[in-house]
C-alpha positions as CSV (number, residue, x, y, z in Angstrom):
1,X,-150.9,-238.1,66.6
2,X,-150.0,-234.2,66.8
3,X,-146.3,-233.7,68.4
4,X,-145.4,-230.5,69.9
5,X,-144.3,-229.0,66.5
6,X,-148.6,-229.2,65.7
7,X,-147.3,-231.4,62.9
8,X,-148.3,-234.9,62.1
9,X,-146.1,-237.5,62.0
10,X,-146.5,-238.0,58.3
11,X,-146.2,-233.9,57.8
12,X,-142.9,-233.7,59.7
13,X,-141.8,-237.0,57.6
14,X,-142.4,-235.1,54.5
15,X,-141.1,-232.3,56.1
16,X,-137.9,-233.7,57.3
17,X,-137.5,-235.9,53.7
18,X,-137.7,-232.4,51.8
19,X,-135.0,-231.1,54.5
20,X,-132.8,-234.0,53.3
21,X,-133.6,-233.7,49.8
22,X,-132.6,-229.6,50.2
23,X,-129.5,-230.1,52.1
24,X,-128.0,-233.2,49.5
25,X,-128.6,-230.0,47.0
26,X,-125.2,-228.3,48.8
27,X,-123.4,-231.2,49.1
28,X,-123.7,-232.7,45.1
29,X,-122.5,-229.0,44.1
30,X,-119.3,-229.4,45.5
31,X,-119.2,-233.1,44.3
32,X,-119.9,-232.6,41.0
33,X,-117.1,-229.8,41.1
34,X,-114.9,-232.0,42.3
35,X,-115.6,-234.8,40.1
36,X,-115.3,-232.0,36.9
37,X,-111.8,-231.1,38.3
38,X,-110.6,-234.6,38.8
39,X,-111.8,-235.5,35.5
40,X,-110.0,-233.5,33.3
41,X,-106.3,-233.7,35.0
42,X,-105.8,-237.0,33.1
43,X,-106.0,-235.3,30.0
44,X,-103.0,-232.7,30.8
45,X,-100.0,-233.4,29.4
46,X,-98.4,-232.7,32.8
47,X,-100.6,-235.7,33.9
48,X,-99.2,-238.3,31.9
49,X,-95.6,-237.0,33.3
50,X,-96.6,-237.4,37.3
51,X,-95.9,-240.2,39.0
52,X,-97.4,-243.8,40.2
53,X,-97.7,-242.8,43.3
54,X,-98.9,-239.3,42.4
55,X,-101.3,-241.4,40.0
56,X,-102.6,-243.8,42.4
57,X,-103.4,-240.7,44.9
58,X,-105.3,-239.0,42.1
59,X,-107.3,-242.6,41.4
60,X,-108.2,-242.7,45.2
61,X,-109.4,-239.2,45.0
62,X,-111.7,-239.8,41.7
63,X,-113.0,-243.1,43.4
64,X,-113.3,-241.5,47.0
65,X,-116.0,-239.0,44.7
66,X,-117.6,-241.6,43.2
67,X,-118.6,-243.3,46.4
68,X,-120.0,-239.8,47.5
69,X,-122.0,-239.4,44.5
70,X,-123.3,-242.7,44.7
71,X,-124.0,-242.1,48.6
72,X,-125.3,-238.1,48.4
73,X,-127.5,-238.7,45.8
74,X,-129.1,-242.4,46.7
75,X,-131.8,-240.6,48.9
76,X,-133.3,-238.6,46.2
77,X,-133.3,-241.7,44.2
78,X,-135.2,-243.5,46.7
79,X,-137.6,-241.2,47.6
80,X,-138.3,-240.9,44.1
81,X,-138.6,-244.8,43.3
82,X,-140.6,-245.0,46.7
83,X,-142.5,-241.5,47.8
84,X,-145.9,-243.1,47.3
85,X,-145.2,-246.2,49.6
86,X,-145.5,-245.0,52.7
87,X,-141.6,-245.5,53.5
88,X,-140.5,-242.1,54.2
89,X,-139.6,-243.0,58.0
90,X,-137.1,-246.1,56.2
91,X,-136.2,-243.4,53.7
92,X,-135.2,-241.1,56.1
93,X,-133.5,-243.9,58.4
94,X,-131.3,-245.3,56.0
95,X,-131.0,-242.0,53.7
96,X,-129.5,-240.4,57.3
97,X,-126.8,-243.3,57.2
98,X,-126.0,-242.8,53.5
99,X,-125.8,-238.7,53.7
100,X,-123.1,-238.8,56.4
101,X,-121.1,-241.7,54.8
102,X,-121.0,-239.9,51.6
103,X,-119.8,-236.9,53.0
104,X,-117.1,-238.8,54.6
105,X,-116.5,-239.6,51.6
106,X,-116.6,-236.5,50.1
107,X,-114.2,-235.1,52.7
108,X,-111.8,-237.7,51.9
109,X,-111.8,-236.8,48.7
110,X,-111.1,-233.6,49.0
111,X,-108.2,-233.9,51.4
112,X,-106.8,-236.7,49.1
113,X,-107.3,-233.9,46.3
114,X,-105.3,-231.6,48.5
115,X,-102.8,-233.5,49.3
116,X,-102.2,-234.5,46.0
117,X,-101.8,-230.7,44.6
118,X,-99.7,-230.0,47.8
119,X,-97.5,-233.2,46.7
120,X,-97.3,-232.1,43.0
121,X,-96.4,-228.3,44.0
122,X,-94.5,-228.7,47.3
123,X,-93.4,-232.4,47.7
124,X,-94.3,-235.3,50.1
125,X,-94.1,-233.2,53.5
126,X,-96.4,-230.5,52.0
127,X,-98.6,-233.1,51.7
128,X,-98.1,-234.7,54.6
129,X,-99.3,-231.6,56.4
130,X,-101.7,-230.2,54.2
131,X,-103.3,-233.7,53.8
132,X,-103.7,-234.4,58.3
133,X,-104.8,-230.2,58.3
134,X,-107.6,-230.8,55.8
135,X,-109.2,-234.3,57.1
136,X,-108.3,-232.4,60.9
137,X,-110.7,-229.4,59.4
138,X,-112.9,-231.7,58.3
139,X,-113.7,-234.1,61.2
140,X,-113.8,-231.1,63.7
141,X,-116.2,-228.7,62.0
142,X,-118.4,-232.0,60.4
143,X,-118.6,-234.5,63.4
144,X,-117.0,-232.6,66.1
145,X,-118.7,-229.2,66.5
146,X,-122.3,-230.2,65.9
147,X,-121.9,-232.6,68.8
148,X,-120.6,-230.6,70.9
149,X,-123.8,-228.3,69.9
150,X,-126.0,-231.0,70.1
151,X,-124.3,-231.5,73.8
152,X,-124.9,-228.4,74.8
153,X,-128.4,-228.3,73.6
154,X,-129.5,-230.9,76.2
């Protein structure tokens, strides 16, 4: 069956899985980043000085990345283990769900990051309000604006 694109299903499949595939590209750059940075604070002496809390935040932050690495780069694992089975429609389905968890995750991490350096630098209302100001950023121009595009669109 030709759609209106003049694609067949199975070309805009391929099309649409490397579309994923190109897009989880962005998104592992700044994890991996992330990850780098959170990685090597525990080996500063200043690290060893902060406190639990500060500790516990900084944990949180390193695990939050984790689940978005896991989650961001699943897809291209699947497709790889499965590109030759005729599942790119399942791949796409449940790679969708996994791509926007992860970069929930990955926005949680990063506000938990920033609030953490704002804690460390500032104190606990700094990151108070740096902290609600980055996850506010994040939900509005991640979830809310495309949306309000895709609203609009109709």
């Amino acid at each position: 069956m030709v759609e209106h694109t003049g694609e067949t299903k199975n070309e805009r499949l391929t099309r649409n899985v490397s579309e994923l595939l190109q897009e989880l590209r962005v998104a592992q750059a700044g994890v991996q980043i992330l990850f780098g940075f959170l990685l090597t604070v525990v080996f500063t002496d200043e690290f060893h000085e902060a406190s639990g809390f500060e500790k516990a935040v900084h944990l949180t932050a390193v695990l939050l990345t984790v689940c978005s690495t896991v989650l961001l780069t699943a897809p291209a694992a699947w497709h790889r283990l499965l590109f030759r089975t005729g599942n790119r429609e399942r791949i796409l389905t449940v790679g969708n769900r996994s791509v926007l968890v992860g970069l929930g995750c990955l926005a949680a991490a990063i506000t938990t990051t920033v609030a953490l350096i704002a804690k460390v630098v500032y104190g606990p209302i700094a990151m108070t309000i740096l902290g609600v100001v980055s996850a506010v950023l994040f939900v509005v121009m991640w979830f809310v604006v495309p949306k309000k595009i895709d609203r609009n669109g109709d």
